[in-house]
N, C-alpha and C positions, 0 to 999 in steps of 0.2 A: 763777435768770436766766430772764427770759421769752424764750418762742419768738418769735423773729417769722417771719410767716406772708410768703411775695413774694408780689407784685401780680403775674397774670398781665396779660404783657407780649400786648397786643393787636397784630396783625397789621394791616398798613395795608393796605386795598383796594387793587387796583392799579385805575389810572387806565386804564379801554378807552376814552378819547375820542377819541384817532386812530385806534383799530380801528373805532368806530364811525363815524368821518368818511372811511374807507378804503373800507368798506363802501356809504358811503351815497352814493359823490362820482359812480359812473357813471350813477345815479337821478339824481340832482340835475344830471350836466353835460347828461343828455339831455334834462331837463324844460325848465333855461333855453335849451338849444339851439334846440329842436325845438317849445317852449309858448311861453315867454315873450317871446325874443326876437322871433317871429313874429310876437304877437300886438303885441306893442311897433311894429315896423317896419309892422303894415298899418293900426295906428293914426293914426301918419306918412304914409302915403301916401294916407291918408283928406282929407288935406288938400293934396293936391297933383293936377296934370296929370301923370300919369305914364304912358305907352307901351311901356318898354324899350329903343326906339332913342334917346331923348334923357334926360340928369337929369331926375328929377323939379321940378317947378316949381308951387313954394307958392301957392297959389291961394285958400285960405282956407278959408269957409263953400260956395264954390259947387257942391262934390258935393253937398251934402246938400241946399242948394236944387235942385239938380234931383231929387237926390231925392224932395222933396216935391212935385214938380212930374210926376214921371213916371208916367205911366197904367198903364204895364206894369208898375211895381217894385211898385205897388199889387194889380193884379190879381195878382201873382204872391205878393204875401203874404197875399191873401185865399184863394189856391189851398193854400198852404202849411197858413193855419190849418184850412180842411176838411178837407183828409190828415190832419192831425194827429190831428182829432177824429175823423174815422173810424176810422182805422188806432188808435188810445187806446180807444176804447170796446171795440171788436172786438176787439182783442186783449187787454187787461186781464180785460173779461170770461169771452173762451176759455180763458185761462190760469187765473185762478181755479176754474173748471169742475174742466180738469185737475186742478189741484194737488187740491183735494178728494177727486176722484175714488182719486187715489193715493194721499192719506192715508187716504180711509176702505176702499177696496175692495181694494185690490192693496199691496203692499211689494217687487215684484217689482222688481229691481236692470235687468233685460233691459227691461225696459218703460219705464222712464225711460230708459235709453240710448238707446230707438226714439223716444222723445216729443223728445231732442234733437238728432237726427243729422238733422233741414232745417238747425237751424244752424250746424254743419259746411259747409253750401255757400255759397261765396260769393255774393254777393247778384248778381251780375253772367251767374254760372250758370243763378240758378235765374230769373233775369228773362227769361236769353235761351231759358229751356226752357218759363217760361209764354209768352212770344212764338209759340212752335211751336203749345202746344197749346189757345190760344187765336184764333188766325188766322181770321180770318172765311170764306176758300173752304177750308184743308186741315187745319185745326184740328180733334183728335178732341174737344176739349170742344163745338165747336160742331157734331160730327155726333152726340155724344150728346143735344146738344138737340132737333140737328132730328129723331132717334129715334123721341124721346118726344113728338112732335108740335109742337111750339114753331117758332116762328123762330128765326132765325141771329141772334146778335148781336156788333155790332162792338164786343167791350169796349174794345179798346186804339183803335178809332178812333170813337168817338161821344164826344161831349163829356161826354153826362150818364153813362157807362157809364166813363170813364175813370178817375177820381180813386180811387171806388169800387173798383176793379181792380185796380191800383196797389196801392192799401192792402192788398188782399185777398191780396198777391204776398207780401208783406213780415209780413202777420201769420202767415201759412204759416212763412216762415222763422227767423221769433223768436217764437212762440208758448210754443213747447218750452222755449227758456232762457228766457223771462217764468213761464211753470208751475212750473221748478225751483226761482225764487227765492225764490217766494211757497209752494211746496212745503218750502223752509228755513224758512220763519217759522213754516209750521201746526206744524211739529216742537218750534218754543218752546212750543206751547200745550200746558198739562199733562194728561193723558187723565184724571187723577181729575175735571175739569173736566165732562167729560164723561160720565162714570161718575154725576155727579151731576145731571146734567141726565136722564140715563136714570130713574135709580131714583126725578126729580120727576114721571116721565111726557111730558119735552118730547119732540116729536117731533126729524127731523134738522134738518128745516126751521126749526123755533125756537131749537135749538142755532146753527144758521148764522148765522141773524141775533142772537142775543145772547150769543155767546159768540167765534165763528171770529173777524167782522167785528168786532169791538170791539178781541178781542187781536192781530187780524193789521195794525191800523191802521199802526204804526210801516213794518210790512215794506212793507205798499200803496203806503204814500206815498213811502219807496225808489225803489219800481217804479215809481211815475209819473215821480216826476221824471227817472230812467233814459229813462224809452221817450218822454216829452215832446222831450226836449231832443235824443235819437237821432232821434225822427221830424220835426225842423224841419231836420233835415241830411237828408233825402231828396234822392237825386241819381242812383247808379250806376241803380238799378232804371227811372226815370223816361228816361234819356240812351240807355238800349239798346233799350227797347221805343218809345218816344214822340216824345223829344228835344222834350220841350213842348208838341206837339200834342194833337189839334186846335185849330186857333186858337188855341194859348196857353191850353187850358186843361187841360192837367197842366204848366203853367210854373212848376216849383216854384222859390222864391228862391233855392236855391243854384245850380238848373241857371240859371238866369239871373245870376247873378255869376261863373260860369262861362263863361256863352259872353258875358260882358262884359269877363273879364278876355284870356279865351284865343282868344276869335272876334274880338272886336273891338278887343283891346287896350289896353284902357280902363283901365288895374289901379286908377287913383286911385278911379276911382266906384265900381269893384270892392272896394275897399277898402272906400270909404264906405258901400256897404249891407251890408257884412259887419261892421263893427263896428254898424250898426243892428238887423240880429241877435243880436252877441254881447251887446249890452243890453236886447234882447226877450228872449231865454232867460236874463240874471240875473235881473229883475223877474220873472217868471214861475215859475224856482225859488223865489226868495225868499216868493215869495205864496203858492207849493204848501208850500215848509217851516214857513211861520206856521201857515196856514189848516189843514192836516193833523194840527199841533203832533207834527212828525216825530220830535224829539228825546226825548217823555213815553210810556210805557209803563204801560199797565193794568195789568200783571205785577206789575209793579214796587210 
């Protein structure tokens, strides 16, 4: 009589779809609460006369013709794009600096905690302590200039000295966590990489440029579109030191949809140039994610 062999009796996976939908509903009630609905509703009111004291009242296209009509909404996103590009250059650059400097010189745990503890303080902080120490009569940055034989200068109140300032606030403050991030990427790049560029005779300088910069592309373009899209929302730092000044020229767009929404109660227009923001910062990632080819890896 032949043996028969039983079929081991397979075990049925148990089904975690409500533990994973249990999990994931407090993330998702505060995304639609607090993202989408938001962004939904001032989509809505982009098309309307809206004040607060009365319903909103359907109005059509005519925020956005005046939009296109307003001198100030213009001058304020011509202000916007030079922040951007200052405070972008500056600080992507500084950071890179750093992050090298840490990968190649130092692994010290205490020195990147120093490199990020500006970002620790609220931006609102550190705006109203460069306020102090840039003050044109009691400001010690401007008695260290007049020290060293220089004139005094009005950073926070001359037009051409403002923008400049501003950005120079703010790359102080996120320098440190811009160094870290691009500080995580040089850690993908493998050191035999390097090891082999030694033992061809390249110096560091040649290593930098065809090795760091090639493999660090992916993490770069991260960081830009991070700090792009963070520096077209400039506000808190602009509103404590400046509030727009001089003449409107640190009027960065959102401190003007601000004091459009909440000075003059405007919210419909307000609306209107804030959803013309939120389609200047998709086109702009989108052309940074193509042009970068953010998603493809040298590594790889």
């Amino acid at each position: 009589m032949a043996a028969t062999t039983a079929t081991p009796v397979r075990k049925k996976r148990p089904d975690d779809t409500k533990l994973a939908i249990l999990f994931i509903a407090p993330a998702l009630i505060g995304f639609l609460v607090f993202m989408i609905w938001p962004t939904l509703r001032g989509i809505y009111l982009s098309f309307t006369k809206f004040n607060l004291l009365t319903p909103p009242e359907f109005n059509g296209l005519d925020n956005y013709i005046r939009m296109g009509q307003d001198p100030v909404f213009w001058n304020s996103l011509v202000v916007t794009l030079y922040y951007v590009v200052v405070n972008i250059v500056l600080q992507t650059a500084l950071a890179l600096v750093i992050a090298v400097m840490m990968q190649r010189l130092t692994k010290r745990t205490w020195l990147r905690g120093i490199i990020l503890t500006p970002y620790l303080v609220s931006n609102v902080v550190a705006a109203l302590v460069f306020l102090w120490i840039l003050d044109y009569q009691l400001g010690i940055g401007n008695k260290v200039i007049e020290l060293i034989g220089l004139d005094r200068i009005a950073f926070l109140a001359d037009s051409n000295w403002v923008i400049p300032t501003v950005a120079l606030i703010n790359v102080w403050r996120h320098v440190g966590y811009t160094a870290l991030l691009i500080f995580a990427g040089l850690q993908t790049i493998p050191e035999t990489l390097y090891e082999a560029g030694r033992t061809d005779g390249a110096s560091e300088i040649t290593m930098f440029r065809r090795i760091t910069l090639p493999l660090l592309r992916p993490i770069l373009a991260l960081v830009l579109i991070i700090t792009v899209v963070g520096s077209f929302q400039v506000f808190d730092t602009v509103a404590v030191t400046t509030r727009g000044g001089p003449i409107d020229s640190s009027r960065v767009l959102q401190f003007y949809i601000y004091d459009m929404a909440f000075g003059r109660f405007q919210f419909g227009y307000a609306s209107a140039m804030s959803v013309a923001l939120l389609v200047v910062l998709v086109i702009i990632t989108f052309l940074q994610y193509r042009l970068s080819r953010a998603e493809q890896s040298d590594l790889a």
